[in-house]
C-alpha positions as CSV (number, residue, x, y, z in Angstrom):
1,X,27.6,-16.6,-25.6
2,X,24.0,-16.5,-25.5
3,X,23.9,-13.2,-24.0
4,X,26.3,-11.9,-26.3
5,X,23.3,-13.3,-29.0
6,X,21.1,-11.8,-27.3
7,X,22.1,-8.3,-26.8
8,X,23.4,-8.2,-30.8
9,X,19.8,-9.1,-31.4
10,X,18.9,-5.8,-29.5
11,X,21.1,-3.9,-31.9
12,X,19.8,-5.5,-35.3
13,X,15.7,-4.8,-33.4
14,X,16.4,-1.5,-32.4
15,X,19.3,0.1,-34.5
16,X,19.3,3.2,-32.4
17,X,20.3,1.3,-29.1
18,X,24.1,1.4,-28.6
19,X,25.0,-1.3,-27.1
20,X,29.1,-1.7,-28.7
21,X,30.9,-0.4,-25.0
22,X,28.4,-3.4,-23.4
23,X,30.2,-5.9,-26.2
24,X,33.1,-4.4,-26.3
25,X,33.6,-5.1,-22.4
26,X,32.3,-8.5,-22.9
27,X,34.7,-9.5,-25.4
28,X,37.4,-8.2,-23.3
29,X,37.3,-10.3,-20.5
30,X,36.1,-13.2,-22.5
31,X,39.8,-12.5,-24.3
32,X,38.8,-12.3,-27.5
33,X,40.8,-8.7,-28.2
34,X,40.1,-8.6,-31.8
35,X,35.9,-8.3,-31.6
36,X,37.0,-5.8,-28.2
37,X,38.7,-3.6,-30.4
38,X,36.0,-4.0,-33.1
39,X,33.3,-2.5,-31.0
40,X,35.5,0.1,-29.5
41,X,36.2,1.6,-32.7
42,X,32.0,1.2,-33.3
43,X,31.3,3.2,-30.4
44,X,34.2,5.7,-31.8
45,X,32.6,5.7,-35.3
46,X,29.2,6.1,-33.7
47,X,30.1,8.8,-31.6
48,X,32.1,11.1,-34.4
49,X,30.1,10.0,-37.4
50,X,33.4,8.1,-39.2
């Protein structure tokens, strides 16, 4: 957990660091598929502009 704190500190320091595929993955294999999908569909968003 702390380096999932860690690297959303990243994000909210440096708003032009991607960094949702990085949580994304974490939160997969930490089974928490909600907060997976929700940084999927960031780096979707991200990547088309949604």
């Amino acid at each position: 957990m702390e380096c999932i704190r860690k690297i959303e500190q990243w994000q909210r320091e440096e708003p032009g660091v991607v960094v949702d595929a990085d949580l994304a993955m974490i939160w997969l294999s930490l089974g928490n598929m909600d907060k997976a999908f929700h940084h999927l569909f960031q780096c979707v968003e991200k990547e088309w502009d949604l």
